[in-house]
C-alpha positions as CSV (number, residue, x, y, z in Angstrom):
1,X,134.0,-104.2,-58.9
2,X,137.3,-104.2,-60.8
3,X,138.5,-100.8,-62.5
4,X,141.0,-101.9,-65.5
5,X,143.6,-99.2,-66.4
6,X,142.6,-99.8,-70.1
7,X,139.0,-98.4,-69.6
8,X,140.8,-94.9,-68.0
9,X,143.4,-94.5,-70.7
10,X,141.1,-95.6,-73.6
11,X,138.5,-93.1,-72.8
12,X,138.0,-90.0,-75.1
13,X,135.3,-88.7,-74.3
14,X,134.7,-85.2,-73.5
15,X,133.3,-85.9,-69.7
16,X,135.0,-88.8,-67.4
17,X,134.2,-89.5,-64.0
18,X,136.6,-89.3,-61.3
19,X,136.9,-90.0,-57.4
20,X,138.6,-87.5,-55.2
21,X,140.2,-88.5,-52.2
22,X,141.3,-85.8,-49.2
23,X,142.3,-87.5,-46.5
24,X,143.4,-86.2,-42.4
25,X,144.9,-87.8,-39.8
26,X,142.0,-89.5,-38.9
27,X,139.2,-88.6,-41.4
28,X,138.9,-89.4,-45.5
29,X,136.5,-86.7,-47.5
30,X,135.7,-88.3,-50.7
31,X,133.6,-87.0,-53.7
32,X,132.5,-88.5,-57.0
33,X,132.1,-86.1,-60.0
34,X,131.7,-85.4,-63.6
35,X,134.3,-83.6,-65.0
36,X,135.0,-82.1,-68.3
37,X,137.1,-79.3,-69.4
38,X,134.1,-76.5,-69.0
39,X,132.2,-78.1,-65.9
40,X,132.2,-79.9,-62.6
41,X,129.4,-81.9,-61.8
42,X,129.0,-83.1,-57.9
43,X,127.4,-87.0,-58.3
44,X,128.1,-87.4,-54.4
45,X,130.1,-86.9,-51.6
46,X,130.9,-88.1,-48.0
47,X,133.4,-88.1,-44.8
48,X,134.5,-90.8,-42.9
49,X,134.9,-89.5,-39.3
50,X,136.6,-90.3,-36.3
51,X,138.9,-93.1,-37.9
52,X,140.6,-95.3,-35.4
53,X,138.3,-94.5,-32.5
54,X,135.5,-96.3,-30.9
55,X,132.9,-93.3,-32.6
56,X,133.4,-93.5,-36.1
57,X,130.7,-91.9,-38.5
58,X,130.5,-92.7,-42.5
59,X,128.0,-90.1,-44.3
60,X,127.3,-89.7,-47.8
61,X,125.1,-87.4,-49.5
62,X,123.6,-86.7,-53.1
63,X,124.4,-83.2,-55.1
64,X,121.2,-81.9,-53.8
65,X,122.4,-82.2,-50.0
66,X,120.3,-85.5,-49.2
67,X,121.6,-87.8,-46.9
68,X,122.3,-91.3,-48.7
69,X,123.6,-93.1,-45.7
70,X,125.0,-92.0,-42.1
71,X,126.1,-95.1,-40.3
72,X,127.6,-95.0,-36.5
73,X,130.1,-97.7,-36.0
74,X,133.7,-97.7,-35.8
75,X,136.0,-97.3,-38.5
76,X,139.8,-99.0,-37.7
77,X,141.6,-97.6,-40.4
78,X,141.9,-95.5,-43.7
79,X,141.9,-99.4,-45.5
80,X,138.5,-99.7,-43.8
81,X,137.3,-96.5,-44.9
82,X,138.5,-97.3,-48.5
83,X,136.6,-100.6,-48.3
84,X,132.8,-98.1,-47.2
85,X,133.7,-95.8,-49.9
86,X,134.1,-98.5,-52.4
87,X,131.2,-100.9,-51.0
88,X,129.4,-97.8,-51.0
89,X,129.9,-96.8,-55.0
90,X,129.7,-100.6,-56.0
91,X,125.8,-100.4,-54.6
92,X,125.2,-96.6,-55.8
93,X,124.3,-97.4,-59.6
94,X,126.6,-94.3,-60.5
95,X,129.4,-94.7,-62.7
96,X,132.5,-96.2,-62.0
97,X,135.6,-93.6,-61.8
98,X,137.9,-93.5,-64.5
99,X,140.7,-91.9,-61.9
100,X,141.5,-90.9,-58.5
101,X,143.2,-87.5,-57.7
102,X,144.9,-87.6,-53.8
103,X,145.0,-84.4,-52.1
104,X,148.6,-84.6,-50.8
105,X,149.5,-81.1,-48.3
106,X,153.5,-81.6,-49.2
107,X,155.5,-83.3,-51.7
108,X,159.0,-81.7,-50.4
109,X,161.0,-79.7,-52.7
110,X,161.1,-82.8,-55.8
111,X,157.2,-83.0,-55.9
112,X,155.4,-79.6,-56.7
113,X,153.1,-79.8,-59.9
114,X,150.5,-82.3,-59.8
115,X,151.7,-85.9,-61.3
116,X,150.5,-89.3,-62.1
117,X,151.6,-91.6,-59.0
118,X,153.9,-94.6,-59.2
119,X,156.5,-96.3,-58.0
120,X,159.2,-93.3,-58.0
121,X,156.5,-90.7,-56.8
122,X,155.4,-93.0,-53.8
123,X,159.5,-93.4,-52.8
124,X,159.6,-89.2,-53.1
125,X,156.7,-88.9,-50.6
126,X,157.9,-91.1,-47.9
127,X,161.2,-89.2,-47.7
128,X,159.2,-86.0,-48.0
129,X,156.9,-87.5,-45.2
130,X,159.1,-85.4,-42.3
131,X,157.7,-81.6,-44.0
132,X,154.0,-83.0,-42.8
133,X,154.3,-85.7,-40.5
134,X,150.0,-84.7,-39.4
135,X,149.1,-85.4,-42.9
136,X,151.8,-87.3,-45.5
137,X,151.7,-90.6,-43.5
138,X,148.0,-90.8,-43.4
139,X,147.5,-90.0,-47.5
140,X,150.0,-92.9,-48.4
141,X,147.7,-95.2,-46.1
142,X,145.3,-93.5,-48.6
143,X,147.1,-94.2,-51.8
144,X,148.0,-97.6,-51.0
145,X,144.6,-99.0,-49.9
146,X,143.0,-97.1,-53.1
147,X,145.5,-98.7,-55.5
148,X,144.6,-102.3,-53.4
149,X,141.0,-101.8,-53.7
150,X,140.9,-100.0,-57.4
151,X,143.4,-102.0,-59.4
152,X,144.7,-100.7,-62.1
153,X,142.9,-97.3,-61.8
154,X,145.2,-94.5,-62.4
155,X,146.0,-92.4,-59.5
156,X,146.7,-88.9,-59.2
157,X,149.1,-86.4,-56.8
158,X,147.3,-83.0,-56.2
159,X,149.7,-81.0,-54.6
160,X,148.6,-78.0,-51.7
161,X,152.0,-76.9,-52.2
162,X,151.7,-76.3,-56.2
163,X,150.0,-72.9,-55.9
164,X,152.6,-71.5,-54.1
165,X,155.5,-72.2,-56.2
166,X,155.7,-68.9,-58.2
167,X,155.9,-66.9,-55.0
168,X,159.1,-64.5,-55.2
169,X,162.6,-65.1,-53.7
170,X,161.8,-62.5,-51.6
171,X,158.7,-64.5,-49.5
172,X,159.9,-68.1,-50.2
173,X,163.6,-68.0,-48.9
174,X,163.9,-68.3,-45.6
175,X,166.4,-66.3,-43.4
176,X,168.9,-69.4,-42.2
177,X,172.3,-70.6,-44.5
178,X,172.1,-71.0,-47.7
179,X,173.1,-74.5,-47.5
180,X,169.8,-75.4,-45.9
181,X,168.4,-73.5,-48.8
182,X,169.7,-76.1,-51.5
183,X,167.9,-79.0,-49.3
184,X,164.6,-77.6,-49.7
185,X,164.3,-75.9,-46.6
186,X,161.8,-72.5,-47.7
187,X,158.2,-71.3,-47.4
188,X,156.5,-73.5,-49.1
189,X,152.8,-72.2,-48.3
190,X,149.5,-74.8,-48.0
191,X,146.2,-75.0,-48.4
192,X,146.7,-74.1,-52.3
193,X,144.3,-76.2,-53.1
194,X,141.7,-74.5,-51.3
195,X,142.8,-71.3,-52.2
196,X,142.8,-72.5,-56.2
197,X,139.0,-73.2,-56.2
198,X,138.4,-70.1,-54.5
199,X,139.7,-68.4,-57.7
200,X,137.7,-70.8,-59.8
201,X,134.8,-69.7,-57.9
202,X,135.3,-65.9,-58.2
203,X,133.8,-63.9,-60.9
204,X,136.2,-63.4,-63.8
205,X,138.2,-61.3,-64.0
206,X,139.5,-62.5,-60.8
207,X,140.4,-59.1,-58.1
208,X,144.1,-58.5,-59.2
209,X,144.1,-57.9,-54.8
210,X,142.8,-60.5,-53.3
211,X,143.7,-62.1,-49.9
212,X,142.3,-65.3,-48.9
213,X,141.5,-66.5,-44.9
214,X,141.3,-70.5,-45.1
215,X,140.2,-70.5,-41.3
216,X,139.4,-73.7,-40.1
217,X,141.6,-76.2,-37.5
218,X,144.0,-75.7,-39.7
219,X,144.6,-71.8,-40.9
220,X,146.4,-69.8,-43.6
221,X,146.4,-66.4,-44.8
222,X,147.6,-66.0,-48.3
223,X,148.1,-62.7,-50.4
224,X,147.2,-63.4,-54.5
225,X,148.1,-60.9,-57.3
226,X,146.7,-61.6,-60.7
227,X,145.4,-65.0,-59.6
228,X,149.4,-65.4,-58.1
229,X,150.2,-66.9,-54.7
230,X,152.9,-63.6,-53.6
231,X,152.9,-64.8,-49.9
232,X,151.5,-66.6,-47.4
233,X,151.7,-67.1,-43.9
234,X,152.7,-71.0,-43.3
235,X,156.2,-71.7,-43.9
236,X,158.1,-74.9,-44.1
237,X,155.2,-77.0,-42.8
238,X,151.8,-76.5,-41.8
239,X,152.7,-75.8,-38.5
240,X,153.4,-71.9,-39.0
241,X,151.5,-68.8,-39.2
242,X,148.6,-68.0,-37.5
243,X,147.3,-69.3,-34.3
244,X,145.1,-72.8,-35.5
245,X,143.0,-75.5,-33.8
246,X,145.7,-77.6,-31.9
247,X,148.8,-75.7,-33.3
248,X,151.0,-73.3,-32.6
249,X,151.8,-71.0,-35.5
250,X,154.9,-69.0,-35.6
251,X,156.3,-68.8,-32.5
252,X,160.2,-67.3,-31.6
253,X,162.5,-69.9,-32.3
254,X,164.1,-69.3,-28.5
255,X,160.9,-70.8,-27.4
256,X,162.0,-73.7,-28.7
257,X,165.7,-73.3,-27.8
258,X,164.6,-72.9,-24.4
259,X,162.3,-76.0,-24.3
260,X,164.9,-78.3,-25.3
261,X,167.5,-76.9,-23.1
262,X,165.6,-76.3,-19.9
263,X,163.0,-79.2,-20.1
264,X,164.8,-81.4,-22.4
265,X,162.5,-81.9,-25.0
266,X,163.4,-83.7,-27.8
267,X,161.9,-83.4,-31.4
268,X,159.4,-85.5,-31.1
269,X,157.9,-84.0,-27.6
270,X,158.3,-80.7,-29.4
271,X,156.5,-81.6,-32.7
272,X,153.7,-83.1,-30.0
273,X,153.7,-80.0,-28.2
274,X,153.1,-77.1,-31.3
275,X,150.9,-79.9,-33.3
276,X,148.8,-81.7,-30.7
277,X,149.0,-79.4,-27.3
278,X,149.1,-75.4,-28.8
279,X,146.8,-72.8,-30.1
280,X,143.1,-73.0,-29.3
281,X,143.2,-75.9,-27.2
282,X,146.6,-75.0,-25.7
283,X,145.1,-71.7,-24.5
284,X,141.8,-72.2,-23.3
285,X,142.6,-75.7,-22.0
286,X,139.3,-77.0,-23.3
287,X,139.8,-78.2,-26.9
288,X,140.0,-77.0,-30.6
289,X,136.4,-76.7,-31.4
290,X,135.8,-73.0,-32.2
291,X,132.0,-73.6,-31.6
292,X,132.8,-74.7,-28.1
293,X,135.1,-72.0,-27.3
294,X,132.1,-69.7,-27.9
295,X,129.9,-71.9,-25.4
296,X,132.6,-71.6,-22.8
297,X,133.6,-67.5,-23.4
298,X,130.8,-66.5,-21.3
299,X,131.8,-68.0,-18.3
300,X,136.0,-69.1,-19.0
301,X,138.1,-66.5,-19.7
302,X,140.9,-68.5,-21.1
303,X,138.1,-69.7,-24.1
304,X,137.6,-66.3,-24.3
305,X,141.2,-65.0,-24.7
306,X,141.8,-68.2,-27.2
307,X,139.0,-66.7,-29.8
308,X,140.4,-63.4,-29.1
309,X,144.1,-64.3,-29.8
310,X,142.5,-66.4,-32.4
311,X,141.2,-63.2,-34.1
312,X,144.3,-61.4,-33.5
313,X,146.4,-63.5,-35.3
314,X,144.6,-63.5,-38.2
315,X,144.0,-59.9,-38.6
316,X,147.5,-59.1,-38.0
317,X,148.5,-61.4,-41.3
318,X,145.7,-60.4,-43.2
319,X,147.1,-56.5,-42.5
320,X,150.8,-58.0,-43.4
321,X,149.2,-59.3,-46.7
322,X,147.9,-56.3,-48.1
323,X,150.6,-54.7,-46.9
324,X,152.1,-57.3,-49.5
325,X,149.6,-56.4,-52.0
326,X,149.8,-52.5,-51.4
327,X,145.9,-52.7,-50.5
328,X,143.3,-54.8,-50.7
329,X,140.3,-55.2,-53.5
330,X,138.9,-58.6,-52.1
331,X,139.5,-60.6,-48.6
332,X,137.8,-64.3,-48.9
333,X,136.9,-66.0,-46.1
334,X,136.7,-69.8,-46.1
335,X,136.9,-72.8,-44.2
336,X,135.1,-73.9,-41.2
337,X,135.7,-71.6,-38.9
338,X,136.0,-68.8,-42.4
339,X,132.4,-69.7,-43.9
340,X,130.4,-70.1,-40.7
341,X,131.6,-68.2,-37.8
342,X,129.9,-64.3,-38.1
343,X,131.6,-63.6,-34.7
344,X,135.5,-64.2,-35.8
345,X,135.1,-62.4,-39.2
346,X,133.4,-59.8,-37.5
347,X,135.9,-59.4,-34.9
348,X,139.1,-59.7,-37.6
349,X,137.1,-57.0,-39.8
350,X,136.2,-54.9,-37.2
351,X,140.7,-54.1,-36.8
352,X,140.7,-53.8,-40.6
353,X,138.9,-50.8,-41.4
354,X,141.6,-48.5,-42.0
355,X,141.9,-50.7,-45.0
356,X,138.7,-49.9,-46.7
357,X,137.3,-53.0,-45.3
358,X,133.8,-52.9,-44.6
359,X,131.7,-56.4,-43.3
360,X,128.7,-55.3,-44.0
361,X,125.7,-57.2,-43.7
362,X,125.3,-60.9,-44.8
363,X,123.4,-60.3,-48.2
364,X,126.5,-58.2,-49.1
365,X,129.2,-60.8,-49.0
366,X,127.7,-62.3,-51.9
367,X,127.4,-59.2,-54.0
368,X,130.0,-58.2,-56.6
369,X,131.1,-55.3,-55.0
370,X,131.7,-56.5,-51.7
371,X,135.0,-56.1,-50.5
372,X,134.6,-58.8,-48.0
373,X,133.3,-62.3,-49.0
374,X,132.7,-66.0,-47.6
375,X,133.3,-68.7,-50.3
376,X,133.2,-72.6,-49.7
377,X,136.1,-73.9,-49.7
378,X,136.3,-76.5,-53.0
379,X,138.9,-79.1,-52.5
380,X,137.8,-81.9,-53.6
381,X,136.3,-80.3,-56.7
382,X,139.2,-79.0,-57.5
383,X,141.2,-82.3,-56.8
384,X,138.5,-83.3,-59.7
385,X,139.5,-81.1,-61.8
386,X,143.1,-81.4,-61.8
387,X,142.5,-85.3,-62.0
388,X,140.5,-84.5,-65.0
389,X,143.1,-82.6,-66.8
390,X,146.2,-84.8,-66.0
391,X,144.0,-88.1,-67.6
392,X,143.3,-86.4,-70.3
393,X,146.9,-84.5,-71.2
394,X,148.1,-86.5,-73.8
């Protein structure tokens, strides 16, 4: 199926379809939805797993949850997962996307509000590749084989970084020369995203104290006034912040000193070391998986010092954002670990009653008045959205 650029741009009417993309290092969500300026409507959605290795996994389901296909084979590359996901829509019978929206976790300091992609925004990602070398790399694989295999089809930049950009001087300057300032180097803050459909998702009018928990392999704490990223806990990259999956979080930079001097690491051990070898699976020596850390707490004390660190972390910047906030109305959890461990949020609440945080039971994180709830996290809706809004700007 070809996708001609006139069909996108031509369109007026009120509801268009669109195709979000949200891609890791080696998976590609995907979603196809109905959008108009009121309502999101889920047609499908899907993950391709395990990309590059011998177990790859496509699955898509239908709005409803139904499985539409799971196949087990492998997948080589994000090209070959572009080719399923198209194959996939060509036979589906649903309507063919007018757009593509990108999740993209860091443009650099030239790319913060959500664009139309071409020629000069490619350029600006590659050189802002460096700020997220997990993820940048692997969404211009994205963008490239979706321009190959939808020509013509407009493609946009949604930005995890774009939430963040009103956060005062005070939380987004970081404490180093002021020359390194005028490069770009600041808190930047991630997951925005995320933490943007959360807010969609919330009652209006939204808590003017909220803190959201995006807890999954990758984690992020982030303090919101009036619907307002005010802080956050990642920094430069998504490296910072709280203990994660396979990453560090903040860590003294004389750790780092030291590693370079005394075992003579250079950058690209050290980016391997806090991106590939730290947090979870650095200190239970087992792995990243939450749910198997849980298995092995039992029995392996170093699985069970990694969830409590884990928990630690977390509570300590959810305390440093309401702090922030001077108290606390609302604390969202979300994410994998966020939306389905009971154990973690338990353990994080359970440090946070001073607060006026109460867990309660699992009926009340739904309710209005609950001071603690667990919201799906919403990308790719979101992506959607945003996709929806930049097509139909002019």
């Amino acid at each position: 199926m070809t996708y001609e650029s006139g069909e996108a741009v031509t369109n007026t009417q009120p509801q268009q379809t669109t195709l979000s993309l949200n891609s890791g290092s080696s998976s590609l969500k995907f979603g196809l939805y109905h959008v108009n300026a009121s309502r999101t409507e889920t047609l499908l959605s899907g993950t391709a797993e395990s990309i590059g290795e011998a177990s790859g996994k496509f699955h898509v389901q239908n709005s409803q949850g139904n499985t539409l296909t799971y196949d087990t084979a492998p997948i080589p590359s994000q090209r070959d997962a572009i080719i399923l996901i198209g194959q996939f829509l060509d036979g589906s019978k649903m309507p063919a996307p007018a757009a593509i929206g990108h999740r993209i976790v860091h443009g650099g300091p030239k790319l913060r509000q959500h664009c139309l992609i071409d020629d000069t925004v490619t350029q600006q990602l590659e050189a802002a590749a460096p700020f997220a070398p997990l993820h940048t790399p692997a969404a211009l694989s994205v963008i490239r084989f979706a321009q190959e295999h939808f020509p013509g089809l407009p493609q946009i930049a949604c930005f995890d970084t774009t939430f963040h950009i009103g956060m005062p001087e005070v939380a987004r300057v970081l404490p180093l020369p002021r020359e390194l300032q005028l490069e770009g180097v600041q808190r930047y803050g991630f997951h925005g995203l995320s933490c943007e459909s959360i807010l969609h998702q919330l009652s209006s009018p939204v808590p003017s104290r909220l803190v959201i928990a995006h807890l999954g392999n990758g984690a992020s704490v982030t303090a919101v006034r009036d619907g307002k990223s005010i802080d956050t806990s990642m920094g430069l990259t998504p490296s910072g912040g709280v203990i994660m999956g396979s990453r560090s979080g903040d860590l003294d930079p004389g750790v780092l000193v030291y590693l370079m001097r005394e075992k003579k690491l250079d950058a690209a051990m050290l980016e391997d070391l806090i991106d590939h070898r730290s947090g979870l699976a650095g200190i239970s020596g087992i792995g990243s998986d939450m749910r198997s850390l849980h298995s092995a707490a039992l029995s392996n004390p170093a699985a069970r010092l990694a969830i409590d660190m884990f928990c630690y972390s977390v509570r300590k910047a959810i305390a440093a954002m309401i702090a922030v906030l001077g108290g606390v109305d609302v604390i969202v959890f979300t994410g994998g670990i966020g939306e389905n461990d009971s154990e973690v949020r338990a353990s994080i609440c359970a440090g946070l009653s001073w607060a006026g945080i109460s867990l309660g039971t699992t009926q009340d994180l739904t309710a209005s008045h609950s001071s603690v709830k667990v919201l799906a996290s919403q990308e790719d809706e979101q992506i959607a959205r945003h996709t929806w809004s930049l097509l139909n700007a002019a």
